[in-house]
N, C-alpha and C positions, 0 to 999 in steps of 0.2 A: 504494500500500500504506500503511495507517495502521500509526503506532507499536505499536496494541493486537494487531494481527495480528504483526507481529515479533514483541515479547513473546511472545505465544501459543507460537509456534511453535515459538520455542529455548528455552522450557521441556516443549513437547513434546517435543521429543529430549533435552533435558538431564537430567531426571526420571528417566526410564526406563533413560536410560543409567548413571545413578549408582545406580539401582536395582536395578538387573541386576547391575555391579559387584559390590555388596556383596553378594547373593544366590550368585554364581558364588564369592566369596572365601571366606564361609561352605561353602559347598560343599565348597572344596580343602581346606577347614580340618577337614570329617569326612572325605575322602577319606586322609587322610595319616593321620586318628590309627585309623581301618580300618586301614590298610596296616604301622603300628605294632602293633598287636593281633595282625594273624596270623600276623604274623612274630614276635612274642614267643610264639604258642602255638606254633608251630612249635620255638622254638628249644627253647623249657619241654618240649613233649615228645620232642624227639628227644635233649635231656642233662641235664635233670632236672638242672641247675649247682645246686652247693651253695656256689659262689664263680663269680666274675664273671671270667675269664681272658682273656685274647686272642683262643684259640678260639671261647669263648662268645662274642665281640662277632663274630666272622669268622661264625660262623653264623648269629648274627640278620642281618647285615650282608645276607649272601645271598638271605636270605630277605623281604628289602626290595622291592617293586617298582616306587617311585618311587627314581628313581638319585639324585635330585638330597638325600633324606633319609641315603645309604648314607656321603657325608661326615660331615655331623652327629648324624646319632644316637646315645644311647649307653643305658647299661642301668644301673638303679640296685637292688642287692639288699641287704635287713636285715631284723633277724630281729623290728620292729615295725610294722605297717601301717602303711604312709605318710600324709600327709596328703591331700586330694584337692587336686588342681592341675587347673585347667581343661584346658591344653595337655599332655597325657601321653594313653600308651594306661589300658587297664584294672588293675590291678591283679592279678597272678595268685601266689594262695598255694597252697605246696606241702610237704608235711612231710619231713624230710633228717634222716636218722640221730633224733636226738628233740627234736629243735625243728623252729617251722614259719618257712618263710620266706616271704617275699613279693617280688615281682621286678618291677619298671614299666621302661616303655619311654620315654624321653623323644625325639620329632622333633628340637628344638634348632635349628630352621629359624627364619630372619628373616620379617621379612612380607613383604620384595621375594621369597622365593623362593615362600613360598604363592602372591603376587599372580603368578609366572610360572608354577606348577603349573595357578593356576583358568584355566578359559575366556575370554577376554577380548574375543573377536574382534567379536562385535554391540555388544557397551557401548562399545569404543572407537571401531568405527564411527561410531555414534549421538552421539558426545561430540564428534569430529572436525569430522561433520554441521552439531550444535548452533554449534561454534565457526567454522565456515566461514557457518553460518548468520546469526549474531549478526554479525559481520564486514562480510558482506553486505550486513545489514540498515542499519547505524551505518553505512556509505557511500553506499546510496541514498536516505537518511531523510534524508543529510544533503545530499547533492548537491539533494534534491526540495525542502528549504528552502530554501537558495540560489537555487534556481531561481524558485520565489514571491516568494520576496523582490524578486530584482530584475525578476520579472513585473506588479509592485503599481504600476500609474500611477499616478502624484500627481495627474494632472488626471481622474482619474475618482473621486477620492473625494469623493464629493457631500455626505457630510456631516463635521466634523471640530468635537469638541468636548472642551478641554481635549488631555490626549494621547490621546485615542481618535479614531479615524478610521474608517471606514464606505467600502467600499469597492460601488458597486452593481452594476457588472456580476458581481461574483461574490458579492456577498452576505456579505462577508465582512469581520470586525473587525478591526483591528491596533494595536498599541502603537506606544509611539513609536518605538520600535527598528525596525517595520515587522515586528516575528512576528505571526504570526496568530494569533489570540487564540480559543480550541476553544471553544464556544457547542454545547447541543445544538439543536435546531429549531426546538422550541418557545421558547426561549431566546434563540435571534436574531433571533425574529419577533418579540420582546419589546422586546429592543433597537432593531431596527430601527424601529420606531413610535417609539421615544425619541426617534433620533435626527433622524429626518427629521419629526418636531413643530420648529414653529417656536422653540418658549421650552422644546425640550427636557423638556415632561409630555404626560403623556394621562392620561386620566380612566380610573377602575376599571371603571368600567361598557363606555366602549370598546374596553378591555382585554380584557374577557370575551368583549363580541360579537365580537372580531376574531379572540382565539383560540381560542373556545371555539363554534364559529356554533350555536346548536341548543339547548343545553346553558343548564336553567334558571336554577340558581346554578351561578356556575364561579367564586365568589371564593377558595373556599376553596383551588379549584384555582391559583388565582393567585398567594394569601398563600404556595402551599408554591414556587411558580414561583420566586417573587422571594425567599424566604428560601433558598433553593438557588443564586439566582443573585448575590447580593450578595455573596459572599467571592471570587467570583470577577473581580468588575468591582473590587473592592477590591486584589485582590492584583496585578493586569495594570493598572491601569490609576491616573489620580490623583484619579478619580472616585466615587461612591458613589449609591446608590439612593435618596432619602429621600421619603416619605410628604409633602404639602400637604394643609390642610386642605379641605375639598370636595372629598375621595376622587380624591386627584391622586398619582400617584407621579412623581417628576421626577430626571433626573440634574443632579446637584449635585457642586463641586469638593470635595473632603474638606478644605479650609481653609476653606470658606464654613459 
């Protein structure tokens, strides 16, 4: 399994599960200020309060059908239209004796009790997944390193220049550390002709024919090969790409 497939995968479940999440929470977050609303028209119509009494809170109270709102709740009445507050129900006005009033409902619930009201059960699945997956992954990536690593004969690296090494039964580059150094194809077959040249260059022309077989000009295709590929021999390794005159690219020490 490569690193990019990990990745992939516990953000495929990580994603959707923090997506859903927030979707479900929004959810509980209209379901509660609903269940505020019909319960304040409930109460509005069954006693028309011209004051806010204990009774009146005992009957919105009843009228709640999230239990877990029937602690917190309470009711706010005056005789000037509130201001708007996101988390409240609607506002309901009504006229008493010859003034109007206006009456809101406030939930007064924390967000651990929304986050216990919404759905939860696929999101945290999927988050669970994600973290048993990532887990997973950071101990068989890591165990499949160590395991290369000390797979890497020293007598079979046929070429070794500066601190890069060429390893040929597997085709593969290493630092001095012995990590494997990630080349794409075209890239190591690039390398590869560097390293196994005698004085360490090859000419652009057989550069082309080797990578390119068919293909009329392929320089330009090469110029973008190796400006793609030098930051990378650069940053892994104590080496660098440079250009010779008579259309030579040659690996060179970066103090030379």
């Amino acid at each position: 399994m490569k690193p990019i497939v990990a990745i992939t995968v516990f953000f495929s479940l990580m994603i959707p599960s923090l997506f859903l999440g927030y979707m479900n929470y929004r959810s509980a977050k209209e379901y509660i200020i609903e269940d505020v609303n019909q319960a304040l028209a409930k109460t509005v119509l069954s006693s028309n309060p011209e004051r806010i009494t204990a009774d009146t809170l005992r009957v919105f109270k009843s009228n709640l059908q999230i239990s877990q709102l029937k602690e917190t709740s309470y009711l706010s009445l005056c005789t000037n239209e509130p201001s708007k507050v996101s988390f409240c129900s609607d506002t309901v006005s009504f006229k008493a004796a010859h003034e109007r009033l206006y009456i809101r409902a406030y939930p007064n619930c924390s967000k651990a009790t929304i986050f216990s009201i919404s759905e939860q059960t696929i999101p945290s699945a999927l988050l669970a997944t994600s973290v048993l997956w990532g887990v997973f992954s950071l101990i068989y990536l890591r165990r499949k390193k160590t395991a290369m690593l000390a797979a890497v004969p020293v007598r079979e690296h046929i070429a070794a220049f500066g601190n890069l090494s060429f390893c040929a039964s597997s085709s593969q580059f290493y630092n001095e550390k012995k990590e494997e150094i990630y080349f794409t194809s075209m890239q190591r077959s690039f390398m590869k002709m560097l390293m196994e040249s005698e004085d360490k260059k090859v000419s652009i022309d057989d550069l082309c024919r080797k990578l390119w077989p068919g293909k009329e000009n392929a320089k330009e295709s090469l110029y973008t090969l190796v400006r793609r590929l030098k930051p990378i021999v650069e940053s892994n390794t104590n080496l660098k790409i440079v250009t010779d005159k008579g259309g030579y690219y040659r690996l060179s020490l970066k103090n030379t």
